[in-house]
GUTORTOR-330021 format. One record per residue (C-alpha): residue number from 1; residue in three letters; x, y, z. Coordinates in steps of 0.02 Angstrom, whole numbers. Example, Ala and Ser with C-alpha at 12.3 -4.5 7.8 and 13.67 -1.06 7.14 Angstrom:
+-----+------+--------+--------+--------+
! seq ! type !     px !     py !     pz !
+-----+------+--------+--------+--------+
!   1 !  ALA !    615 !   -225 !    390 !
!   2 !  SER !    684 !    -53 !    357 !
+-----+------+--------+--------+--------+
***
This chain:
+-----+------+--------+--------+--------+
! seq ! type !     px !     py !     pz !
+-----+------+--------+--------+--------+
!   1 !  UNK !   -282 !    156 !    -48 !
!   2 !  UNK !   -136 !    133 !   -150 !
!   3 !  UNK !   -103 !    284 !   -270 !
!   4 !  UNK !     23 !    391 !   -372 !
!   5 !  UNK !    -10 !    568 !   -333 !
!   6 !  UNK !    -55 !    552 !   -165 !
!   7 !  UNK !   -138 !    412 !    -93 !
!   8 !  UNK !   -184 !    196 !    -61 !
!   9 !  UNK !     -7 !    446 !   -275 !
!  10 !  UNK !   -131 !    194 !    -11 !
!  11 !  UNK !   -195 !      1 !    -85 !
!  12 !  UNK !   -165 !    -81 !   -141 !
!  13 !  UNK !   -263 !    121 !   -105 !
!  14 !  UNK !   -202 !     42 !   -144 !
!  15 !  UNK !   -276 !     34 !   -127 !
!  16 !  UNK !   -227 !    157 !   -102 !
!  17 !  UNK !   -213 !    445 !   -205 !
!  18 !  UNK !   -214 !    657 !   -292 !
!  19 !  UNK !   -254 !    694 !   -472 !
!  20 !  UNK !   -328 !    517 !   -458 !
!  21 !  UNK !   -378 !    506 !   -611 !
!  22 !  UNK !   -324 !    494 !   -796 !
!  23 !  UNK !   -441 !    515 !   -957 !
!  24 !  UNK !   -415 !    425 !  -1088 !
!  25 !  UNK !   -350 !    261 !  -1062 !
!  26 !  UNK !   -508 !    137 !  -1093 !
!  27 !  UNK !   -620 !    284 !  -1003 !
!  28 !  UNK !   -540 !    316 !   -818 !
!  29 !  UNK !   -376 !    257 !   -788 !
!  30 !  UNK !   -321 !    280 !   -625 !
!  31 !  UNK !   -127 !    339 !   -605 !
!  32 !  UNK !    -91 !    209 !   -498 !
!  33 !  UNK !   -183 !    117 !   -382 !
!  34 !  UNK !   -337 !    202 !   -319 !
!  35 !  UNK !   -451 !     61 !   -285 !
!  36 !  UNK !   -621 !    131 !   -207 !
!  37 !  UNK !   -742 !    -15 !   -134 !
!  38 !  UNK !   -907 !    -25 !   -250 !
!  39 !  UNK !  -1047 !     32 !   -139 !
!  40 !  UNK !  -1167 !   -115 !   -229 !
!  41 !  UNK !  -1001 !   -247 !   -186 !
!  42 !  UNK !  -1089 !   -291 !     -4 !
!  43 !  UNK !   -951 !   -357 !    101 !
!  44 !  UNK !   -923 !   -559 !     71 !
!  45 !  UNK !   -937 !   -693 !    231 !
!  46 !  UNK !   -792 !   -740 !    296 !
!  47 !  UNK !   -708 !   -908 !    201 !
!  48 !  UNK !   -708 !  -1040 !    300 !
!  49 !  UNK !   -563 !  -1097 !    406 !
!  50 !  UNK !   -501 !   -918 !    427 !
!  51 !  UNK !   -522 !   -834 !    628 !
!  52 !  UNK !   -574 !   -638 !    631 !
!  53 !  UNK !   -451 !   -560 !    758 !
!  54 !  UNK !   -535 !   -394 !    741 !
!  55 !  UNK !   -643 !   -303 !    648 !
!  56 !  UNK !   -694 !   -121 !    622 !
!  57 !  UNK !   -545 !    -58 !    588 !
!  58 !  UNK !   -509 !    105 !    492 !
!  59 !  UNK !   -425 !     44 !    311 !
!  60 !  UNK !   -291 !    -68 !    397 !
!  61 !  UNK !   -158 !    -70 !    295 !
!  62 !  UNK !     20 !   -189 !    336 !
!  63 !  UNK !     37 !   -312 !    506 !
!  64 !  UNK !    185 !   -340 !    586 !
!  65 !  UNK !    197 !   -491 !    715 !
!  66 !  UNK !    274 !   -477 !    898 !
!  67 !  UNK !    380 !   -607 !   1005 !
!  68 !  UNK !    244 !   -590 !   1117 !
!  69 !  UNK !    101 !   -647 !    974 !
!  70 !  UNK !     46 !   -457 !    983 !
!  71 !  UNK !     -2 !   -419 !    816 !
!  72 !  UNK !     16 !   -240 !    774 !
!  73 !  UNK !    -83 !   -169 !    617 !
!  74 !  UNK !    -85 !      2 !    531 !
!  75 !  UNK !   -248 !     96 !    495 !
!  76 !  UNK !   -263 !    228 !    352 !
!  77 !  UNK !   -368 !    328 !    434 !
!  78 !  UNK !   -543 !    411 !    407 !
!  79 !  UNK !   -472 !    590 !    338 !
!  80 !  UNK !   -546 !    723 !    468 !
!  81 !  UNK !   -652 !    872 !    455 !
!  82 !  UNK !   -505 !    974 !    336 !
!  83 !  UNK !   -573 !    994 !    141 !
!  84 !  UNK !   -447 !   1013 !     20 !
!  85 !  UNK !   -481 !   1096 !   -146 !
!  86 !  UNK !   -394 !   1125 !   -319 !
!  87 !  UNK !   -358 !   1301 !   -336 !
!  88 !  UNK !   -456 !   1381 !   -475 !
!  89 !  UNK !   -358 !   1419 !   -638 !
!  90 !  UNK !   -272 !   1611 !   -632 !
!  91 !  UNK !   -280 !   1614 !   -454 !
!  92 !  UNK !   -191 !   1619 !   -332 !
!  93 !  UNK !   -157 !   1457 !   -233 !
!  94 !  UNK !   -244 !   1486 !    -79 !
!  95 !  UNK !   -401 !   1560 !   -146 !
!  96 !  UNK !   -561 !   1470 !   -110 !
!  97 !  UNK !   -657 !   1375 !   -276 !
!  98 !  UNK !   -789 !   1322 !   -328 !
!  99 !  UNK !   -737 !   1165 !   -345 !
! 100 !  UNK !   -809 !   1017 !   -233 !
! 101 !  UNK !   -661 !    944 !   -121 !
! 102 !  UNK !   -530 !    827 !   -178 !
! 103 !  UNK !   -496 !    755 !    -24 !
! 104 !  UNK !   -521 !    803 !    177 !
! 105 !  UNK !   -375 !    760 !    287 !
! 106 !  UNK !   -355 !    747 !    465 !
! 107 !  UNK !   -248 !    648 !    607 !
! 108 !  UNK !   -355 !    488 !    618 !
! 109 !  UNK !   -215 !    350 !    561 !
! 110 !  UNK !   -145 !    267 !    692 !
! 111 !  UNK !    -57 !     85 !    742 !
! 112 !  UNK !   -169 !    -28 !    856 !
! 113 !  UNK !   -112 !   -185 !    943 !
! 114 !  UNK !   -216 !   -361 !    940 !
! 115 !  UNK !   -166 !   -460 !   1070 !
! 116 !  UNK !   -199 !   -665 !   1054 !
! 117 !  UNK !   -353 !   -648 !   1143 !
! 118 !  UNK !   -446 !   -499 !    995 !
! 119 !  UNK !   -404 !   -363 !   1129 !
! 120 !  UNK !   -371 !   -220 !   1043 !
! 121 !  UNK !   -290 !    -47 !   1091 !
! 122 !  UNK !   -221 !     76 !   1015 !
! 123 !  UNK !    -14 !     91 !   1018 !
! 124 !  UNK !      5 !    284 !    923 !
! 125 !  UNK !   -125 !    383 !    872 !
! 126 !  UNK !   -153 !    559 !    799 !
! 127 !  UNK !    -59 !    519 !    629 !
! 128 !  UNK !    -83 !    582 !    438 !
! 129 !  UNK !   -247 !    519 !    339 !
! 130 !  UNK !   -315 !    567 !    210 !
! 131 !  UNK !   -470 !    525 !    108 !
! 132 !  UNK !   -477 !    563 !    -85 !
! 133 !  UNK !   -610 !    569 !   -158 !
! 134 !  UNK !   -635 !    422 !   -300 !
! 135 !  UNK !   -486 !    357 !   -233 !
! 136 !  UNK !   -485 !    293 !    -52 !
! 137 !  UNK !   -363 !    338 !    103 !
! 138 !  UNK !   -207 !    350 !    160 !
! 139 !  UNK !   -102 !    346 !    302 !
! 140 !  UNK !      0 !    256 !    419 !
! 141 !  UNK !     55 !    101 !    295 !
! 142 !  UNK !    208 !     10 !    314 !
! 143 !  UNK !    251 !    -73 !    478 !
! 144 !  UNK !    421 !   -157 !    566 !
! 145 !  UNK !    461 !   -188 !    739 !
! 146 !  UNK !    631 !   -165 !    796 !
! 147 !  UNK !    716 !   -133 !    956 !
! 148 !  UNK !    549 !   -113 !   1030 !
! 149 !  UNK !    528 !     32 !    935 !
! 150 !  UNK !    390 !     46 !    795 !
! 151 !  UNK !    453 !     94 !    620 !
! 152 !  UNK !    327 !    185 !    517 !
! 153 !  UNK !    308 !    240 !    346 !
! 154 !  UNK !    154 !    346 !    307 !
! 155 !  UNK !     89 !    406 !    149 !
! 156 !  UNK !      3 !    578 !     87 !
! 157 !  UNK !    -58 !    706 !    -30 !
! 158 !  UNK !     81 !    805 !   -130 !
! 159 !  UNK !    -64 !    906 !   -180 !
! 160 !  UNK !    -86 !    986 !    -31 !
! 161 !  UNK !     -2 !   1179 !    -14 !
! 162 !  UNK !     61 !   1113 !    163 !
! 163 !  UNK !     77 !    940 !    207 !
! 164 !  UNK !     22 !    862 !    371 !
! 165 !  UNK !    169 !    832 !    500 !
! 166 !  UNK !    255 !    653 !    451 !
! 167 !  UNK !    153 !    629 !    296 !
! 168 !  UNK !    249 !    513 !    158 !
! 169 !  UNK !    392 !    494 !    302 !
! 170 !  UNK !    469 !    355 !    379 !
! 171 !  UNK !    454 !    383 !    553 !
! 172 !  UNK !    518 !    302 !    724 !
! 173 !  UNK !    367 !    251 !    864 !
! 174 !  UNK !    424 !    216 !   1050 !
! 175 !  UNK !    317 !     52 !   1078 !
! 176 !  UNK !    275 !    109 !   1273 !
! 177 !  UNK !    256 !    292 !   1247 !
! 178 !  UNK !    193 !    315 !   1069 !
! 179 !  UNK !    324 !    450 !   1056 !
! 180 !  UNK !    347 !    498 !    860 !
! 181 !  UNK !    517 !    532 !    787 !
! 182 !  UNK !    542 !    581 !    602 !
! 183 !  UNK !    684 !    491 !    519 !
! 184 !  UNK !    660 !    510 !    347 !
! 185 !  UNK !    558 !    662 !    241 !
! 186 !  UNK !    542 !    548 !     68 !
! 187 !  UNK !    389 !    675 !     21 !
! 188 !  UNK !    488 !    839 !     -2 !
! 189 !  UNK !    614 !    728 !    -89 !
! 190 !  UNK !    500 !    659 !   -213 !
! 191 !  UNK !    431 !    828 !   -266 !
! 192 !  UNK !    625 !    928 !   -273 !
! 193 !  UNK !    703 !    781 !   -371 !
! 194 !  UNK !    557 !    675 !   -453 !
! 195 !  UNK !    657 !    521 !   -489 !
! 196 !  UNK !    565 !    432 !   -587 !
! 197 !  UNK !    532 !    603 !   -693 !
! 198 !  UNK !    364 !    577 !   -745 !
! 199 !  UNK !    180 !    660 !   -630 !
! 200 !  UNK !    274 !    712 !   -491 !
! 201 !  UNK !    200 !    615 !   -334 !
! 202 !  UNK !    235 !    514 !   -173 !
! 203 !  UNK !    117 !    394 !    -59 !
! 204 !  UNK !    228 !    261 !     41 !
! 205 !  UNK !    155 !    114 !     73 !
! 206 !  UNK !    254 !    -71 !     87 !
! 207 !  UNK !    420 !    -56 !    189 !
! 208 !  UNK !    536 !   -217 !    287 !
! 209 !  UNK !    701 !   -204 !    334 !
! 210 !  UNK !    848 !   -305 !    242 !
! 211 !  UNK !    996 !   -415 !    296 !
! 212 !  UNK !   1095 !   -261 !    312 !
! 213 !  UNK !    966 !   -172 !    436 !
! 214 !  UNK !    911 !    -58 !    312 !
! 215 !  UNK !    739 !    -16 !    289 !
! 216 !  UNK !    670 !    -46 !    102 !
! 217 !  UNK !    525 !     80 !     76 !
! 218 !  UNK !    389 !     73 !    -65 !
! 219 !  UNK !    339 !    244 !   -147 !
! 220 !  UNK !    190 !    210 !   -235 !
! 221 !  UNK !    174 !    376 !   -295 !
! 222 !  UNK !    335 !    403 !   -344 !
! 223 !  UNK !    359 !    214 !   -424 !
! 224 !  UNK !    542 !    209 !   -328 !
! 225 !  UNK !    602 !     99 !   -172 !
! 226 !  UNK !    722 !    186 !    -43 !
! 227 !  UNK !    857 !    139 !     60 !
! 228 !  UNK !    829 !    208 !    228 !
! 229 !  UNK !    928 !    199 !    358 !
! 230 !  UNK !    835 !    183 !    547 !
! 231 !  UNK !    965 !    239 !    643 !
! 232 !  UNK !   1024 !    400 !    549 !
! 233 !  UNK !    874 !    432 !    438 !
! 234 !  UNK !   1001 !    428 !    284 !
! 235 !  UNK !    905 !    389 !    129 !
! 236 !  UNK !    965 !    363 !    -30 !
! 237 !  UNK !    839 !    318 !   -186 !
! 238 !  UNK !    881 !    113 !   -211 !
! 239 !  UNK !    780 !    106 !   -399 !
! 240 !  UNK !    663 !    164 !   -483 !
! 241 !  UNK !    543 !     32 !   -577 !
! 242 !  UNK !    491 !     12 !   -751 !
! 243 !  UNK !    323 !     33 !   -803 !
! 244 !  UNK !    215 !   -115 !   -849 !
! 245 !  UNK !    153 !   -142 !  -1036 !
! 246 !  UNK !    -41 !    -94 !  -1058 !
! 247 !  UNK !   -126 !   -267 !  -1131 !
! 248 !  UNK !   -161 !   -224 !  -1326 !
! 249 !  UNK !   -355 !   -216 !  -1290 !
! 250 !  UNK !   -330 !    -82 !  -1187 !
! 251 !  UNK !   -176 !     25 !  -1269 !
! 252 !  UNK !   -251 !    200 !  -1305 !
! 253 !  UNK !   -202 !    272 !  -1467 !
! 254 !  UNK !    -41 !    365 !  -1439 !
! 255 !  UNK !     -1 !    313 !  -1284 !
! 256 !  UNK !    -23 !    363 !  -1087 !
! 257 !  UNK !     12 !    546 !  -1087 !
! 258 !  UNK !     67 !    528 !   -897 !
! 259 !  UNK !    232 !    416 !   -957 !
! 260 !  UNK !    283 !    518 !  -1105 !
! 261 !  UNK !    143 !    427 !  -1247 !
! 262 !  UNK !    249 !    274 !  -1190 !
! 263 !  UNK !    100 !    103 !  -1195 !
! 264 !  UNK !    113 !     81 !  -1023 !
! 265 !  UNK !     47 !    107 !   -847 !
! 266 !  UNK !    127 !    150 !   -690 !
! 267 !  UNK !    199 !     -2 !   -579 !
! 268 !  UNK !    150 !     63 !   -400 !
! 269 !  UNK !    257 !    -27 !   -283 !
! 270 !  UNK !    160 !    -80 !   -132 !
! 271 !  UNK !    220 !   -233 !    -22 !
! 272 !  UNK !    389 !   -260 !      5 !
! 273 !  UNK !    473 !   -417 !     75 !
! 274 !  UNK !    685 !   -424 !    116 !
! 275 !  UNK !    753 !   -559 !     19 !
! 276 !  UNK !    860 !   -679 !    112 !
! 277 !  UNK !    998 !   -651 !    -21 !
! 278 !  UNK !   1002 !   -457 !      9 !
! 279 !  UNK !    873 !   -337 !    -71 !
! 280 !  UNK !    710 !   -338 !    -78 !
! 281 !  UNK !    549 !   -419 !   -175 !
! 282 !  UNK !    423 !   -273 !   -198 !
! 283 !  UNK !    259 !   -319 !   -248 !
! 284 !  UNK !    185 !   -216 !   -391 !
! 285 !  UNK !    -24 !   -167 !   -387 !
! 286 !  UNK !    -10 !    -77 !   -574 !
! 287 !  UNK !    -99 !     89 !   -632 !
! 288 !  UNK !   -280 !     78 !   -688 !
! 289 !  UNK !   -370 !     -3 !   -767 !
! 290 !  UNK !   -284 !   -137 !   -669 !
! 291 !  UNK !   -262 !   -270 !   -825 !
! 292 !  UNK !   -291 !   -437 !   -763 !
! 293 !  UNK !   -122 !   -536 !   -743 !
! 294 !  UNK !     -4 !   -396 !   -777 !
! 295 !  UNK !     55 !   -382 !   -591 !
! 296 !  UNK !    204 !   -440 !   -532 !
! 297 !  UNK !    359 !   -438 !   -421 !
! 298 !  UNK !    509 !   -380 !   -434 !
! 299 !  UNK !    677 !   -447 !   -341 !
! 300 !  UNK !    778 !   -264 !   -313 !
! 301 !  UNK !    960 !   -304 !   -272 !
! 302 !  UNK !   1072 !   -202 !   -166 !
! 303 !  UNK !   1142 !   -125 !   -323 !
! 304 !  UNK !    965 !    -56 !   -399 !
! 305 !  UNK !    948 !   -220 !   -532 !
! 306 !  UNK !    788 !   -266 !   -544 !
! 307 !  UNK !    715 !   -423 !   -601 !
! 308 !  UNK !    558 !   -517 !   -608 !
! 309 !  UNK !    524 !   -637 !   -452 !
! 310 !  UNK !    320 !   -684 !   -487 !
! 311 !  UNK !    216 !   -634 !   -648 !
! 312 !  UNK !     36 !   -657 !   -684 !
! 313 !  UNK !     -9 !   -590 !   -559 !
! 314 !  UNK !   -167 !   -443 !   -523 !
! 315 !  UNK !   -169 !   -289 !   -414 !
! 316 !  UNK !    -24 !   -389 !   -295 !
! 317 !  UNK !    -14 !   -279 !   -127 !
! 318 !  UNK !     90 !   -372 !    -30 !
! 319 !  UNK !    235 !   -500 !    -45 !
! 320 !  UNK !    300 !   -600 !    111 !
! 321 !  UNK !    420 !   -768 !    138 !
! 322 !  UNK !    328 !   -876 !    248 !
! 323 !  UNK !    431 !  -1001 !    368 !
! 324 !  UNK !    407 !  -1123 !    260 !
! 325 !  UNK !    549 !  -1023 !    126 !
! 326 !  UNK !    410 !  -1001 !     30 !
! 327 !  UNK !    332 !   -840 !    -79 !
! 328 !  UNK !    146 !   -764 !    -49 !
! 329 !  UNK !     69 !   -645 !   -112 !
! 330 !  UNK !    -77 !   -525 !   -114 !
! 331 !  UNK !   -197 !   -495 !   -226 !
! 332 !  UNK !   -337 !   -348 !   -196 !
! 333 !  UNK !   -467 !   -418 !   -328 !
! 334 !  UNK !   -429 !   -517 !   -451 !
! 335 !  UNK !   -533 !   -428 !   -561 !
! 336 !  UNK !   -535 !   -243 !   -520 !
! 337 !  UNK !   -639 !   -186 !   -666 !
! 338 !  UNK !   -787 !   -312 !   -648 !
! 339 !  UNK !   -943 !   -256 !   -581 !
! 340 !  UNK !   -935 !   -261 !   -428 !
! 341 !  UNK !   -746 !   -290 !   -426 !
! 342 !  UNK !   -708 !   -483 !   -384 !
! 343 !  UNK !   -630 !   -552 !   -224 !
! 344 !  UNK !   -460 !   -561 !   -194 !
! 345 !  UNK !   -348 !   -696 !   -130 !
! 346 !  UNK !   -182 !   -751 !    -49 !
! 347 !  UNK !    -64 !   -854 !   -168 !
! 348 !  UNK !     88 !   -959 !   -149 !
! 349 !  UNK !    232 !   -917 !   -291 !
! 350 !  UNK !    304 !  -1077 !   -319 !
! 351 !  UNK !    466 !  -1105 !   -395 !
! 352 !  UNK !    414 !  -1145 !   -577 !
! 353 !  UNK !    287 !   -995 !   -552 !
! 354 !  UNK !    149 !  -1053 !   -517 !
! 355 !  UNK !     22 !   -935 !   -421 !
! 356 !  UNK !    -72 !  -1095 !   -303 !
! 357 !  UNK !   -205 !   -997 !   -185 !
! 358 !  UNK !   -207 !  -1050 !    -21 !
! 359 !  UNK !   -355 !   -906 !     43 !
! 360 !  UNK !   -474 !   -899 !    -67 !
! 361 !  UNK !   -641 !   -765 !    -74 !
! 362 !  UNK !   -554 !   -616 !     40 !
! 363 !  UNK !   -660 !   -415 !     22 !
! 364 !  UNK !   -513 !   -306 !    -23 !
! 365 !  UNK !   -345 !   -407 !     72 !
! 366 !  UNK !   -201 !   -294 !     59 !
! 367 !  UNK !    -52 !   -349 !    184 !
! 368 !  UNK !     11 !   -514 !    226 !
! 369 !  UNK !    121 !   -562 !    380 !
! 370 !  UNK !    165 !   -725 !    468 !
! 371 !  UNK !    204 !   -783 !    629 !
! 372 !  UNK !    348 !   -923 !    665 !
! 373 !  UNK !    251 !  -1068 !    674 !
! 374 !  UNK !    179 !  -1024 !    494 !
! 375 !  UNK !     16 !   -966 !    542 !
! 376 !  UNK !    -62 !   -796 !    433 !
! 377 !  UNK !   -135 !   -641 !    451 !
! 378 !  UNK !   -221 !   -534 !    335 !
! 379 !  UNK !   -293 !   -366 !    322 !
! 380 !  UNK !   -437 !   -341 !    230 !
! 381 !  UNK !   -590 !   -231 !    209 !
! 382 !  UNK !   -453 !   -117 !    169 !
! 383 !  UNK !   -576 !     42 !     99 !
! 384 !  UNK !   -755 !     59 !    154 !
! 385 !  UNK !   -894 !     87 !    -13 !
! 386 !  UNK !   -952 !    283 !     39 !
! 387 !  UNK !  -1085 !    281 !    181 !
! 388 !  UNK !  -1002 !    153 !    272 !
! 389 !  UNK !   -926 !    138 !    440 !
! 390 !  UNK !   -746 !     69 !    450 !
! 391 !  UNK !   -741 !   -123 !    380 !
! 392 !  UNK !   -572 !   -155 !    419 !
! 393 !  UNK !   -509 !   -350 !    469 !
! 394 !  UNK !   -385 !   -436 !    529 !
! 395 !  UNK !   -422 !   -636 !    485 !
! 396 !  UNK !   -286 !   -762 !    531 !
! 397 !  UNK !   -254 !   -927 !    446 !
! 398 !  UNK !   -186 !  -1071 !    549 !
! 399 !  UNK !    -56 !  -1188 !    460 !
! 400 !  UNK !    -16 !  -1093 !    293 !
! 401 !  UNK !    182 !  -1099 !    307 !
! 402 !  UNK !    228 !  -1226 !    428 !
! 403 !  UNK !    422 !  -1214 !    430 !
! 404 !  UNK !    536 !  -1372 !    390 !
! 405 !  UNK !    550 !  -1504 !    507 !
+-----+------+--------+--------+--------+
***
């Protein structure tokens, strides 16, 4: 799903990863997020009150709601028939090992359309995925609709020798065609110029576009947030984010080797939501082990400041203002490391801080997006547990955010 190497370095995949693992840190630590379904989990009902628009989808990631009521919803992908491995130590890159696979790849990620009635079609197919193993998939992620064009950003594997066409890219979708256009290449920037200089990584994820008609992308491999811009493809690296303190009961003596022995864990920026004021919030998920409560969001400003906006908060994929002027927010479980890992929910950030849930009991949610009259989608069933067919949802909400009167 979310992750830092690769993919969900994804997740939320983040949840999506591809070293997706680090030893040492309270057992396996995961670099970032790399949330993998439990196969003993079983998939939870449905909470009441909520409508399933459609289901069996393939790791839907971020919505994005039409004039029209279309809803348009990225999938992740399956990965395809393509094995990856490691290359084996002293030789050369492209020699075979004897290594089981890392990942297999493939051009299953695509962008489907729900239309009010649960009709669903598919609006661009044929796009990066990627499935790593212990980590989950990644793909097509971040979604915006402007002038009726599709912007994109997809995730990937820096791991690979030779990356898939428009993996970890923003890209531009022709709505009636399904034409691709690159704009922006963020993957071959992360691994020249690293900019947060520590495991060199990219998987984008969250993106929205700001006041200024920017777009503001999450890397949650490479723990930055661009600038891009949709009608050049000019980017420009807008900050890179602190990592988050690891809880004392989890610090590992001398430190996570990944940041320098610094005690702390990767942010992974996943959902990202234009502020009204200029910037962006960016939801955080955290690396592994995921501590309970030390997600959070951050407001980025137009300058690169970053500050907190919501705290408390666990494994937070996704950060949206509702009509209502309101914050929400995601969280995957809100206890990752539980056997099986807990439900998440859907909070609302309330001015004093307060985290109130308003959907309650929700298998893996990861994106959040609302319509004008208030009314919420969610994607969830956002990895499938190995042996199982796509899970993917998209549930809707009636009445969350009802704007002023």
């Amino acid at each position: 799903m979310v992750t830092r190497r690769s993919v969900l370095k994804g997740v939320v995949g983040a949840t999506a990863l591809s070293v997706p693992v680090v030893r040492g840190l309270g057992g396996t630590m995961a670099q970032d997020a790399s949330p993998v379904a439990s196969p003993g989990a079983g998939i939870p009902g449905v909470p009441e009150g909520e409508i399933v628009l459609a289901s069996g989808l393939m790791s839907p990631r971020y919505l994005a709601v039409a004039e029209d009521g279309i809803v348009y919803v990225t999938e992740a992908g399956v990965g395809g028939d393509e094995e990856l491995f490691l290359p084996a130590e002293g030789t050369p890159e492209a020699s075979p090992t004897p290594q089981a696979p890392f990942a297999s790849r493939g051009l299953t990620g695509q962008v489907s359309r729900i239309a009010p009635d649960g009709t669903v079609t598919v609006a661009a197919s044929g796009l990066p995925s990627y499935v790593l193993v212990g980590e989950g998939e990644t793909g097509p992620s971040g979604i915006v609709l402007s002038d009726g064009l599709i912007l994109l950003s997809i995730g990937g594997s820096v791991l690979a020798a030779e990356p898939l066409m428009y993996e970890n890219s923003v890209v531009s979708i022709d709505k009636a065609t399904g034409e691709v256009t690159l704009l922006a290449g963020i993957g071959e920037y992360e691994v020249a110029n690293n900019p947060d200089t520590f495991v060199v990584g990219s998987n984008l994820y969250g993106m929205d576009i700001g006041i200024d008609g920017r777009l503001h992308v999450a890397d949650a491999g490479g723990n930055a947030v661009y600038h891009v811009d949709p009608a050049t493809g000019e980017f420009d690296v807008l900050a890179v984010l602190p990592g988050i303190e690891i809880p004392a009961e989890m610090a590992p003596p001398g430190g996570n080797p990944t940041r320098g022995g610094a005690n702390e864990i990767d942010p992974v920026p996943s959902g990202v939501a234009a502020n009204p004021a200029g910037g962006a919030f960016v939801s955080l998920v955290t690396g592994g082990p995921f501590p309970p409560g030390a997600a959070k969001i951050h407001a980025v400003a137009e300058d690169g400041t970053v500050t907190d906006a919501g705290v408390g908060l666990t494994m937070c994929t996704d950060v949206a203002i509702g009509p209502d002027g309101h914050m929400y927010a995601v969280q995957l479980s809100l206890n990752f490391i539980a056997g099986p890992p807990e439900p998440g929910n859907v909070v609302r950030v309330l001015e004093n801080g307060t985290l109130e849930p308003v959907v309650e009991g929700l298998m893996l949610p990861n994106g959040i997006a609302f319509d004008p009259a208030g009314n919420l989608f969610i994607t969830a069933g956002t990895t499938s547990p190995p042996g199982m067919g796509p899970i993917g949802t998209v549930l809707r909400v009636d009445g969350v955010a009802p704007p002023a009167a």
